[in-house]
N, CA, C and O atoms as a DFTB+ gen file, in Angstrom:
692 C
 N C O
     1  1      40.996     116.703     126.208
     2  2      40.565     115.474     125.563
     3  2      40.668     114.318     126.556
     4  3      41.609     114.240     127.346
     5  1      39.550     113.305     126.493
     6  2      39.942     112.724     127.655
     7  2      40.474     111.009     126.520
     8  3      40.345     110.561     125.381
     9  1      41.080     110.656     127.845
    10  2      41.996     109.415     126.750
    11  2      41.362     108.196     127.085
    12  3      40.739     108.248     128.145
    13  1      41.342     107.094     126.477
    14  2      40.771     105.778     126.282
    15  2      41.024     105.696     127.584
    16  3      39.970     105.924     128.178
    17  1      42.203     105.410     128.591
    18  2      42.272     104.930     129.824
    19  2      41.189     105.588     131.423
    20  3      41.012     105.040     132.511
    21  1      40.711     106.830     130.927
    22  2      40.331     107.371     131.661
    23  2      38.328     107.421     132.413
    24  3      37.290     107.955     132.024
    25  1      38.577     106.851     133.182
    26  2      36.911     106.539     133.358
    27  2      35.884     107.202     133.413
    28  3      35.984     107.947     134.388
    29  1      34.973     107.342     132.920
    30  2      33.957     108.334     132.948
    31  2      33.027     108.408     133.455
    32  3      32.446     107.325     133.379
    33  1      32.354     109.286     134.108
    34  2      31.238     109.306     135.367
    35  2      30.298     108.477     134.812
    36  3      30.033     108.593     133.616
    37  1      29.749     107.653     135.502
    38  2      28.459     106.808     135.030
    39  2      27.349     108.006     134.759
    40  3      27.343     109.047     135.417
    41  1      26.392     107.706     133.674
    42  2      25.201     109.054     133.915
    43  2      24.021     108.116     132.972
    44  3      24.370     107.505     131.962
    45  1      22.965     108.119     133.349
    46  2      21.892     107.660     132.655
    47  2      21.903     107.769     130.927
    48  3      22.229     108.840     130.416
    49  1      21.667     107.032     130.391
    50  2      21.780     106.978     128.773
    51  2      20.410     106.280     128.053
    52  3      19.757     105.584     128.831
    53  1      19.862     106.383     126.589
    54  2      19.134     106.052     126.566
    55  2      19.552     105.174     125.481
    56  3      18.998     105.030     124.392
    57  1      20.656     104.578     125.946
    58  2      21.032     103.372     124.983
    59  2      20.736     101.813     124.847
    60  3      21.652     101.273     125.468
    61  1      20.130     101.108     124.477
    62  2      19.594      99.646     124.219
    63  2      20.402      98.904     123.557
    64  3      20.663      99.180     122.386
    65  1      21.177      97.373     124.447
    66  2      21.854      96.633     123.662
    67  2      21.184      95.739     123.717
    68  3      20.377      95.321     124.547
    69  1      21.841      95.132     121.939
    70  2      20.756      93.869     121.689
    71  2      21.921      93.073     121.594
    72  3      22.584      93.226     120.569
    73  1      22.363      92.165     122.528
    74  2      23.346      91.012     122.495
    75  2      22.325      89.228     122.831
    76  3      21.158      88.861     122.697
    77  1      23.521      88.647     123.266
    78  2      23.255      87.130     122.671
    79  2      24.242      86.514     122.053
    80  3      25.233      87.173     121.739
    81  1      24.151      84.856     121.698
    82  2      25.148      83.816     120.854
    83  2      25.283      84.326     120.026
    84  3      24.982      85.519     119.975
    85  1      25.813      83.652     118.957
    86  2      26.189      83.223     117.833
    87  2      24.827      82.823     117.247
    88  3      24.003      81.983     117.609
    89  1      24.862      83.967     115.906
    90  2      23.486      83.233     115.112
    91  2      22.106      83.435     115.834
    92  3      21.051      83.016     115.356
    93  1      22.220      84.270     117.297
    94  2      20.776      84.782     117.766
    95  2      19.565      85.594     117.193
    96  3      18.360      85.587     117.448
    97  1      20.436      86.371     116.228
    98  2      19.605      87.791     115.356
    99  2      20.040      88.954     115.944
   100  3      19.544      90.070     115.794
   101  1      20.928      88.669     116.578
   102  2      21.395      89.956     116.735
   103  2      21.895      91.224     116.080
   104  3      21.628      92.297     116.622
   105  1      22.521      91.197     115.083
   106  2      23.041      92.104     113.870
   107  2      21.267      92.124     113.048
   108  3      20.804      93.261     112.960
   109  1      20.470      91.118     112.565
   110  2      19.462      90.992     111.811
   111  2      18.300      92.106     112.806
   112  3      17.600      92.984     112.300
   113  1      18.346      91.845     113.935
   114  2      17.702      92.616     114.807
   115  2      17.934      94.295     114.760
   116  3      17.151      95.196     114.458
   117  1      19.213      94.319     115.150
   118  2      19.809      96.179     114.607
   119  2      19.321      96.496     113.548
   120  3      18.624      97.511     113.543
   121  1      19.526      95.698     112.215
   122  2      19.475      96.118     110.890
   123  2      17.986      96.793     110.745
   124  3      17.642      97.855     110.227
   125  1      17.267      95.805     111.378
   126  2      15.742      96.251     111.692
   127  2      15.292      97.650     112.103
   128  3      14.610      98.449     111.461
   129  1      15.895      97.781     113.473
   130  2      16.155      98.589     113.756
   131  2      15.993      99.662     113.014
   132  3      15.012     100.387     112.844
   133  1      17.396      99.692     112.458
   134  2      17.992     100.796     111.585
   135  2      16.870     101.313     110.644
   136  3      16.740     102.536     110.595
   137  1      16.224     100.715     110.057
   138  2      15.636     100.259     108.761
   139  2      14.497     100.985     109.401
   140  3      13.920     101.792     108.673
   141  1      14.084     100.856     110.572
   142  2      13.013     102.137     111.014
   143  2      12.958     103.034     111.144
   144  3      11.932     103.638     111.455
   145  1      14.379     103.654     110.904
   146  2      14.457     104.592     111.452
   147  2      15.386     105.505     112.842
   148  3      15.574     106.699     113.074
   149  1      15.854     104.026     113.636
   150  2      16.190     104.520     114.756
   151  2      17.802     104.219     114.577
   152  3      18.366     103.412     113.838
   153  1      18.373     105.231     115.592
   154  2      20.291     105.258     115.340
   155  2      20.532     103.643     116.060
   156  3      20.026     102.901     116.902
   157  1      21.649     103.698     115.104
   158  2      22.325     101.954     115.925
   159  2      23.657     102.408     115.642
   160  3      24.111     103.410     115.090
   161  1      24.294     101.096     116.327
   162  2      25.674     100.840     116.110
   163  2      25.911      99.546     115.063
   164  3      25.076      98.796     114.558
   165  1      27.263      99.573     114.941
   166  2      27.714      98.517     114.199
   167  2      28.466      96.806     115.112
   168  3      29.056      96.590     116.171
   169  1      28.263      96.445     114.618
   170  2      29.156      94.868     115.608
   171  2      30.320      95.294     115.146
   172  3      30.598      95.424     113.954
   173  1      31.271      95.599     116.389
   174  2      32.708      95.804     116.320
   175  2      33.444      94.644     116.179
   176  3      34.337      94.814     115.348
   177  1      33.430      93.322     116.743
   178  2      34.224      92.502     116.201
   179  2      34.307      91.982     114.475
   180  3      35.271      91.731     113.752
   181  1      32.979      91.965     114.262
   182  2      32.582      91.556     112.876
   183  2      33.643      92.793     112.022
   184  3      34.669      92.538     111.392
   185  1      32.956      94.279     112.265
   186  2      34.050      95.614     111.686
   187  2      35.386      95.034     111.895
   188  3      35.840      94.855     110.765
   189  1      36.311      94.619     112.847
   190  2      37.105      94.434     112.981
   191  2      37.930      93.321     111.792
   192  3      38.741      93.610     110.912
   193  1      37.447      92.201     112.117
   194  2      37.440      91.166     111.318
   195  2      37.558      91.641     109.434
   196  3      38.474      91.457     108.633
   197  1      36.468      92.163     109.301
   198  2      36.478      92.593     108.010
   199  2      37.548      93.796     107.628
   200  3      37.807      94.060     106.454
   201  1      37.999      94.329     108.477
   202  2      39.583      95.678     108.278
   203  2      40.549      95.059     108.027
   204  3      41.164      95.377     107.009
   205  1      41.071      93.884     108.903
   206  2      41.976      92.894     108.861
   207  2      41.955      91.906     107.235
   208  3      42.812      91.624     106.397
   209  1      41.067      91.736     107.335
   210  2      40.606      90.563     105.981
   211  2      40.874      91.639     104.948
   212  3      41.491      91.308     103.936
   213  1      40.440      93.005     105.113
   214  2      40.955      93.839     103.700
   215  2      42.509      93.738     103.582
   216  3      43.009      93.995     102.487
   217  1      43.461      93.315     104.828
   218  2      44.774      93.498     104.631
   219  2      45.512      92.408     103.915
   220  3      46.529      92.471     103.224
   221  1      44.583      91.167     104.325
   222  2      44.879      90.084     103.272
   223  2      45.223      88.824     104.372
   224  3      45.762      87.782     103.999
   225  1      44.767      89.122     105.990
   226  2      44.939      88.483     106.663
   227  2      43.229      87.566     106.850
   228  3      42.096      88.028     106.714
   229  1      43.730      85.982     107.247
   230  2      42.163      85.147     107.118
   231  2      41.687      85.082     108.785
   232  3      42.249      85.211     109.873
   233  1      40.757      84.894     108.447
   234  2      39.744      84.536     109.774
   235  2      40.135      84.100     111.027
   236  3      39.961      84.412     112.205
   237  1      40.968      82.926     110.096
   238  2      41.328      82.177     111.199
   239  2      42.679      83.054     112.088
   240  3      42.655      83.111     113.318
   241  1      43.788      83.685     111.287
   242  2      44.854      84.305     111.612
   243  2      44.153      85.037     112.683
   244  3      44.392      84.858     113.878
   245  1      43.600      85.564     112.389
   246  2      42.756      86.629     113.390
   247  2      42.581      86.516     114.695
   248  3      43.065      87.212     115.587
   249  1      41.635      85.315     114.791
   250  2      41.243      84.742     115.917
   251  2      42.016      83.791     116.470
   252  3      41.599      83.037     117.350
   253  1      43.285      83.755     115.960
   254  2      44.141      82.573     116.514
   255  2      44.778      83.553     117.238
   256  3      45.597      83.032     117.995
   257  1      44.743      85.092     117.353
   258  2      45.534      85.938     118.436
   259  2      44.293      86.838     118.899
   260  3      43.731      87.819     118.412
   261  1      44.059      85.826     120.420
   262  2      42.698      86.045     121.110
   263  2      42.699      87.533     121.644
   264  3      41.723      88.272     121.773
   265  1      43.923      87.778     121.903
   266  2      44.229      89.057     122.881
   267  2      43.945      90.340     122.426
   268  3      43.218      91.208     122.909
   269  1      44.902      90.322     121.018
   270  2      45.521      91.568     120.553
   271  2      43.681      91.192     119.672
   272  3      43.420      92.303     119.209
   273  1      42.653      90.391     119.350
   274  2      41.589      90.651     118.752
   275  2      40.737      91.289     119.332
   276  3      40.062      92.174     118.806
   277  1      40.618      90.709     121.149
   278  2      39.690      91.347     121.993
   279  2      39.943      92.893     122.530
   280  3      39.064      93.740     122.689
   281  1      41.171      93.032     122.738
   282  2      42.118      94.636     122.717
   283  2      41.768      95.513     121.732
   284  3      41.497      96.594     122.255
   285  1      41.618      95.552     120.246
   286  2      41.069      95.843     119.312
   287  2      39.622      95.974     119.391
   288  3      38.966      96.930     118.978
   289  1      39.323      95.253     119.781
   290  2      37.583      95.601     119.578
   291  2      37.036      96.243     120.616
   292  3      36.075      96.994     120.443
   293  1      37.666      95.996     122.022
   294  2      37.485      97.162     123.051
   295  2      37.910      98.639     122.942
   296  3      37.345      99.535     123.569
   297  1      38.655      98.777     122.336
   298  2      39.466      99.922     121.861
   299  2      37.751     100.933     120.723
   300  3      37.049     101.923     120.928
   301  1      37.823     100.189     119.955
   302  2      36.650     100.216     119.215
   303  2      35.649     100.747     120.004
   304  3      35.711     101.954     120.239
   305  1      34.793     100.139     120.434
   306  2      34.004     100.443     121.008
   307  2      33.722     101.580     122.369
   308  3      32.776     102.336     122.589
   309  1      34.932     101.324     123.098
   310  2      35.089     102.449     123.877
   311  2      35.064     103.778     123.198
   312  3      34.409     104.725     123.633
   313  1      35.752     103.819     122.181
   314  2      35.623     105.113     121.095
   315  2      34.076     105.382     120.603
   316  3      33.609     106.519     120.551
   317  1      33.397     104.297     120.276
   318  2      32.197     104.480     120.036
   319  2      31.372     104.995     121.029
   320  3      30.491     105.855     121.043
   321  1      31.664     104.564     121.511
   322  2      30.090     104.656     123.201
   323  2      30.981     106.171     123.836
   324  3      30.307     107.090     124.299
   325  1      32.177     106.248     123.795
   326  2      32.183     108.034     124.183
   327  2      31.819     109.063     123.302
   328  3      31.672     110.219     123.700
   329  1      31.602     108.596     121.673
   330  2      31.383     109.452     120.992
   331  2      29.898     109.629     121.074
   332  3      29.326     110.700     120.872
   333  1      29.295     108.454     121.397
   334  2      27.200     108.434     121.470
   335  2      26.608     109.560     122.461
   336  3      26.998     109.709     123.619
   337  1      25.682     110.273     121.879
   338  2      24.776     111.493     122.407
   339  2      24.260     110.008     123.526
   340  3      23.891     108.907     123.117
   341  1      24.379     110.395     124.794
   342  2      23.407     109.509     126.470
   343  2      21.935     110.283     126.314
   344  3      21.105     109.861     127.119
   345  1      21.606     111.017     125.697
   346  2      20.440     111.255     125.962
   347  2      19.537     110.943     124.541
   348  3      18.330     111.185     124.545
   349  1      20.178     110.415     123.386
   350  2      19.721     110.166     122.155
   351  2      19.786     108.635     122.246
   352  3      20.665     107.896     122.689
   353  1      18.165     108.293     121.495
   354  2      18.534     106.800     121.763
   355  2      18.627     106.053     120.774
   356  3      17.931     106.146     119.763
   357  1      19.630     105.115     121.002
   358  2      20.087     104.353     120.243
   359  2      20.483     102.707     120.800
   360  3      20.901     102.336     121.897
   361  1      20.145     101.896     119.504
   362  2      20.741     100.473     119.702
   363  2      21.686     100.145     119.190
   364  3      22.055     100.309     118.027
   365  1      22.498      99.291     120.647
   366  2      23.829      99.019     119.971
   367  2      24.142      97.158     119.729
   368  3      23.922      96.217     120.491
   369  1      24.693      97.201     118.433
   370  2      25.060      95.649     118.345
   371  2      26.375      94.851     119.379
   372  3      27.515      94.546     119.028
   373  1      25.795      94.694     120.566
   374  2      26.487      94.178     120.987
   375  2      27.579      95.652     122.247
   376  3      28.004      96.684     121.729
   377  1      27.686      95.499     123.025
   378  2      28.553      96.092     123.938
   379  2      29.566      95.970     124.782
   380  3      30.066      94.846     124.734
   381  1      30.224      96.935     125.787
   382  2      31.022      96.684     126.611
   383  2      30.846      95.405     127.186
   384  3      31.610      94.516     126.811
   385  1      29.941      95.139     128.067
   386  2      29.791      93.723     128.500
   387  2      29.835      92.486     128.071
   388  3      29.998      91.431     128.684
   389  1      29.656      92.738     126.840
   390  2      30.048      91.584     126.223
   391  2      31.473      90.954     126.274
   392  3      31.774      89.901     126.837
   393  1      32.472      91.971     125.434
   394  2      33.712      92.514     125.967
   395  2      34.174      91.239     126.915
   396  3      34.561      90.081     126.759
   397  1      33.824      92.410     128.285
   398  2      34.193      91.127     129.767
   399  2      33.640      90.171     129.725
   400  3      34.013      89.402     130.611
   401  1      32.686      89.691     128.943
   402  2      32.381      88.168     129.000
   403  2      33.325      87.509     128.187
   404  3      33.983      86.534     128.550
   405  1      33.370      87.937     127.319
   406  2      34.814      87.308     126.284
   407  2      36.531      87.237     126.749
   408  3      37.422      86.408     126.561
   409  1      36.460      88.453     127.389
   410  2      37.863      88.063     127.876
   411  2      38.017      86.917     129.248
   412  3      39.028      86.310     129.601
   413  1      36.516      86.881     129.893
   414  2      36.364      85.918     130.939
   415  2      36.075      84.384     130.669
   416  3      36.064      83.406     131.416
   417  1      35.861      84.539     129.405
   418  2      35.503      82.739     128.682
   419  2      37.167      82.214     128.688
   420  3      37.657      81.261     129.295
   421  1      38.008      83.488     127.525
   422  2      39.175      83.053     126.985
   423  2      40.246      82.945     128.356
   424  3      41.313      82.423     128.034
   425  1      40.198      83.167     129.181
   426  2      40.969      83.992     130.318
   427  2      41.909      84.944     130.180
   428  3      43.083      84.581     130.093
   429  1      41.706      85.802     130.152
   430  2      42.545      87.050     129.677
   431  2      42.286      87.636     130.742
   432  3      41.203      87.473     131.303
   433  1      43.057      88.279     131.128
   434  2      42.907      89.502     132.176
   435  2      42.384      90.905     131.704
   436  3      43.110      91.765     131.204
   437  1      41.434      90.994     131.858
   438  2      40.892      92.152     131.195
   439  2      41.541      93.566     131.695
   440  3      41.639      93.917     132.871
   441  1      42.012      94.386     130.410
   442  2      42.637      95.533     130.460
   443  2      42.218      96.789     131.264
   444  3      40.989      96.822     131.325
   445  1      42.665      97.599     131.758
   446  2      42.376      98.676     132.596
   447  2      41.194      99.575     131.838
   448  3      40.290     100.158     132.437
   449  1      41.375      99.564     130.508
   450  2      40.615     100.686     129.729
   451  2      39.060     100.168     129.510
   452  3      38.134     100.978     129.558
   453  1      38.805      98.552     129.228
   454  2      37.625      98.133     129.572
   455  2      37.345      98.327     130.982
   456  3      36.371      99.012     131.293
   457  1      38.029      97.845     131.808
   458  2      37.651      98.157     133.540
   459  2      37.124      99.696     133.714
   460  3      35.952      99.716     134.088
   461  1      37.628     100.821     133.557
   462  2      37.305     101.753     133.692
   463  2      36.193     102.427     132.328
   464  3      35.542     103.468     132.416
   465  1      36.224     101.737     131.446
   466  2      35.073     102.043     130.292
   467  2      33.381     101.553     131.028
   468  3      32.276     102.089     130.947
   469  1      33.821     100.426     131.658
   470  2      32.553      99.692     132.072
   471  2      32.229     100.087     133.528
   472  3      31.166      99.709     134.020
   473  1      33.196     100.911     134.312
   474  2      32.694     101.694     135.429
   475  2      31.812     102.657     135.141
   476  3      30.932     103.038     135.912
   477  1      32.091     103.236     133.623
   478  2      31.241     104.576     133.528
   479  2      29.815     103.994     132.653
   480  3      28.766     104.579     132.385
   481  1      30.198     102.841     132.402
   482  2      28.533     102.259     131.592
   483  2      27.209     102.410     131.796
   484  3      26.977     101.520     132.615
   485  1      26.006     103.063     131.540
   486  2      25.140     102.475     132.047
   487  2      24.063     102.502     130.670
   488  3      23.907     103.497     129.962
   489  1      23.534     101.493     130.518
   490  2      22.401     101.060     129.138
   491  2      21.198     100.893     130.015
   492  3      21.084     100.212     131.034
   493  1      20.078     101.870     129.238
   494  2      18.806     101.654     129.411
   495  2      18.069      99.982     129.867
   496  3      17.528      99.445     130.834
   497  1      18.503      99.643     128.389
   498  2      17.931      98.100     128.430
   499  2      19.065      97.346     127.520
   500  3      19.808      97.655     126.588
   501  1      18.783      96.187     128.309
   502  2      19.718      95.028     127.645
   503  2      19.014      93.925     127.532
   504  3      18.677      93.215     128.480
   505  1      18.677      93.668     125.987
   506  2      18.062      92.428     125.009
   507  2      19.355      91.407     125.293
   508  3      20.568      91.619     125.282
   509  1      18.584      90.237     125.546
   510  2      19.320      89.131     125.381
   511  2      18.065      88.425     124.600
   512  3      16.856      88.468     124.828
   513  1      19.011      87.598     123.344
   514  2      17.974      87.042     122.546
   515  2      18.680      85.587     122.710
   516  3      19.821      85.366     123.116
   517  1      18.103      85.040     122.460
   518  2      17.829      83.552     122.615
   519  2      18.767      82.874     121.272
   520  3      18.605      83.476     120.211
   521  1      19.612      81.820     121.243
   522  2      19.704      81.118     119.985
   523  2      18.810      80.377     119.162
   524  3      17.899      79.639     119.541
   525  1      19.227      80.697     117.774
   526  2      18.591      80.182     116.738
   527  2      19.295      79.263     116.358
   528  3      20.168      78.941     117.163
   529  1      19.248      78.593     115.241
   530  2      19.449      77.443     114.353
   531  2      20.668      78.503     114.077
   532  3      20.559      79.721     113.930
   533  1      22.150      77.514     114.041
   534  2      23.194      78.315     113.179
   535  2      23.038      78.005     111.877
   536  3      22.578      76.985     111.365
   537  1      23.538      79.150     111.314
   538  2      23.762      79.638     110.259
   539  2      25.604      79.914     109.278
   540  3      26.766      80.134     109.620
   541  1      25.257      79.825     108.693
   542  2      27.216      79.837     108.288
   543  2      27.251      81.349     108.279
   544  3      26.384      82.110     107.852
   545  1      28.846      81.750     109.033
   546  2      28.753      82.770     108.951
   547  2      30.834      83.027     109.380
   548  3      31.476      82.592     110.336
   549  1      31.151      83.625     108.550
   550  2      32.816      83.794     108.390
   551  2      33.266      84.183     109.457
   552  3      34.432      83.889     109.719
   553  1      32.569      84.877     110.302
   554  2      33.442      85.991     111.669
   555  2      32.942      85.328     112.534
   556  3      33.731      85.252     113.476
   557  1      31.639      84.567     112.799
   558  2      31.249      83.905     114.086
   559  2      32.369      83.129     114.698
   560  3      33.218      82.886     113.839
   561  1      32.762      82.520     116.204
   562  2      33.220      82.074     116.528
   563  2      32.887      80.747     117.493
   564  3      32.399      80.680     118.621
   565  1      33.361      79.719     116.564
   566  2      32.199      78.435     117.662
   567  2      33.022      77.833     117.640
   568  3      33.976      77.771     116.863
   569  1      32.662      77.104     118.823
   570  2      33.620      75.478     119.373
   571  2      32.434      74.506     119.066
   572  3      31.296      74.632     118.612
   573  1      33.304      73.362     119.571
   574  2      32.295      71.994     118.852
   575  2      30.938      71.812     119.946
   576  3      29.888      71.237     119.662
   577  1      31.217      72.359     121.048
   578  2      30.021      72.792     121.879
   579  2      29.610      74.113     122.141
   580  3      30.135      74.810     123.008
   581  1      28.335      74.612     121.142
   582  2      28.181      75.938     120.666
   583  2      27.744      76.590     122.371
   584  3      28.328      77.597     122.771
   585  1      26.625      75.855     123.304
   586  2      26.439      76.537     124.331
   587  2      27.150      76.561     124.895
   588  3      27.205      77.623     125.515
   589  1      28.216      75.608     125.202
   590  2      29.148      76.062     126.434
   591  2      30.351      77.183     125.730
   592  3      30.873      78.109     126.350
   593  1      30.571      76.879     124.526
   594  2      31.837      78.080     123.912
   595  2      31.425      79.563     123.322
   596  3      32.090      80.227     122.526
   597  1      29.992      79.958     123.991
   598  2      29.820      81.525     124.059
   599  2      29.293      81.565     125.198
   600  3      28.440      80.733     125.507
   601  1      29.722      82.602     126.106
   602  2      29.506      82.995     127.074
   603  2      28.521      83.877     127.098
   604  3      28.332      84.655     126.163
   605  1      27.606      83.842     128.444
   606  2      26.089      85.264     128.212
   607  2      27.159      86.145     128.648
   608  3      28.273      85.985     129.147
   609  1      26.283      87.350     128.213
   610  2      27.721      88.821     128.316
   611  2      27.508      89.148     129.945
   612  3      26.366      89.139     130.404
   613  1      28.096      89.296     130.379
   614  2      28.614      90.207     131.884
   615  2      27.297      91.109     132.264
   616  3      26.842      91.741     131.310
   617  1      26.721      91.238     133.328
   618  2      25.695      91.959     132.978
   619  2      25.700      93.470     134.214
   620  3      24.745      94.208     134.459
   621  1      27.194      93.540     134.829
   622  2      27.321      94.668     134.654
   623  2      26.692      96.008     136.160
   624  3      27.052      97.132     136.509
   625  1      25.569      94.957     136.646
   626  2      24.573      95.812     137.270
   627  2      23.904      96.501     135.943
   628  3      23.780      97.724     135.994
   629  1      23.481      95.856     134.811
   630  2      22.535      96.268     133.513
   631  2      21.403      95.642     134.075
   632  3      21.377      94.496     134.525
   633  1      20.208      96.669     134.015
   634  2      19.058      95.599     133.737
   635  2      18.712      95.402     132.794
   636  3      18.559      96.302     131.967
   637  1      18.335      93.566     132.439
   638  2      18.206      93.289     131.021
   639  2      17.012      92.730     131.170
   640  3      16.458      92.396     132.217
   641  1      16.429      92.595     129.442
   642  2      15.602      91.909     129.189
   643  2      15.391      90.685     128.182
   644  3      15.332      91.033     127.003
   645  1      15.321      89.927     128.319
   646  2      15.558      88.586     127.597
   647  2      14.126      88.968     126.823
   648  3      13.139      89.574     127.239
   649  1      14.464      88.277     125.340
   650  2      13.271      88.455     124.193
   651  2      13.287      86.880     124.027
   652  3      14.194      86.172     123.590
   653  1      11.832      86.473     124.570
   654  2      11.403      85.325     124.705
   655  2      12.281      84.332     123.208
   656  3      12.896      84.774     122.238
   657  1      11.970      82.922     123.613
   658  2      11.923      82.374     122.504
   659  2      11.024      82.110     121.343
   660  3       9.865      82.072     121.758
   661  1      11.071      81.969     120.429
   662  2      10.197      81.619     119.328
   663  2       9.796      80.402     119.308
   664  3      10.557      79.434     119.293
   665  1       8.029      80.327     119.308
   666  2       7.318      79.224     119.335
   667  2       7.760      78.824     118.439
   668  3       7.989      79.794     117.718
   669  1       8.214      77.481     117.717
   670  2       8.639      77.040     116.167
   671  2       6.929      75.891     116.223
   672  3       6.751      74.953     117.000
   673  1       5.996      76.359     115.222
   674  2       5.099      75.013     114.870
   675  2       6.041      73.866     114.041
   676  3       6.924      74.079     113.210
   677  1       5.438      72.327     114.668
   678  2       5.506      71.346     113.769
   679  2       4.976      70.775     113.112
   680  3       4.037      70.308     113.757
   681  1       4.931      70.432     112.082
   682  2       3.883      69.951     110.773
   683  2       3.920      68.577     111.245
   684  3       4.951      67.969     111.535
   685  1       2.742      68.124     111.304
   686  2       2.349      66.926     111.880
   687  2       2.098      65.908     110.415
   688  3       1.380      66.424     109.559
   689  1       2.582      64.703     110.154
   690  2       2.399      63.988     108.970
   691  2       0.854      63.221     109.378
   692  3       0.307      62.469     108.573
């Protein structure tokens, strides 16, 4: 059995992450996804958040212990992405890289088991979507300056692809 700490050979995968801010469409994007048909993952911090909140602990408790939240959700996910078929494709909400972008906003020293999780990484394609208009939302995490207090995710040696922005028309009076 090999254990969370242990790194795994990088090998081609035909996995697609769709990351981005707060309020980008990112989860709305998977769901889509899903809804066609094709395998996805779940947003591990959001899962996270909501396990905790069943215990009777709030939002805020949560995220007021940056460490032991981001430790948790790497943990998570590393479990996930070793359990994913690399040759079955699938989109994931959000990934490892993200991860190191988060522990690199908060300054945390990022743990050995992400370091060596993200040696063995490699994703097909990586969606970066653009922000939208926020939206209220219980697990998001914002400061009073939304662009500078999310970080773009780590990119890993990923090649990504940014999904343009949305023309918005204006109704002219």
């Amino acid at each position: 059995m090999t254990s969370i700490q242990e790194t795994r050979p990088a090998q081609t995968t035909r996995w697609h992450v769709v990351t981005g801010g707060p309020s980008s469409g990112k989860t709305t994007t998977v769901n889509l996804l899903r809804d066609r048909g094709y395998t996805t993952t779940i947003e591990h911090p959001r899962h996270y958040i909501d396990l905790q909140r069943i215990t009777g602990r709030s939002t805020e408790e949560i995220r007021a212990r940056q460490g032991e939240f981001q430790r948790a959700v790497v943990e998570m996910q590393i479990e996930q992405e070793r359990a994913l078929d690399p040759q079955q494709t699938v989109f994931l909400d959000r990934a490892l890289p993200d991860s190191l972008a988060y522990y690199r906003f908060l300054g945390i020293d990022p743990d050995p088991a992400l370091l060596g999780a993200l040696a063995g990484a490699q994703y097909a394609t990586v969606f970066l979507l653009d922000l939208l208009p926020l939206a209220p939302d219980y697990a998001a995490h914002r400061g009073p300056r939304r662009a500078a207090a999310h970080p773009r995710p780590a990119r890993a040696g990923v090649p990504g692809t940014a999904i343009p922005r949305r023309h918005r028309s204006r109704a002219r009076s």
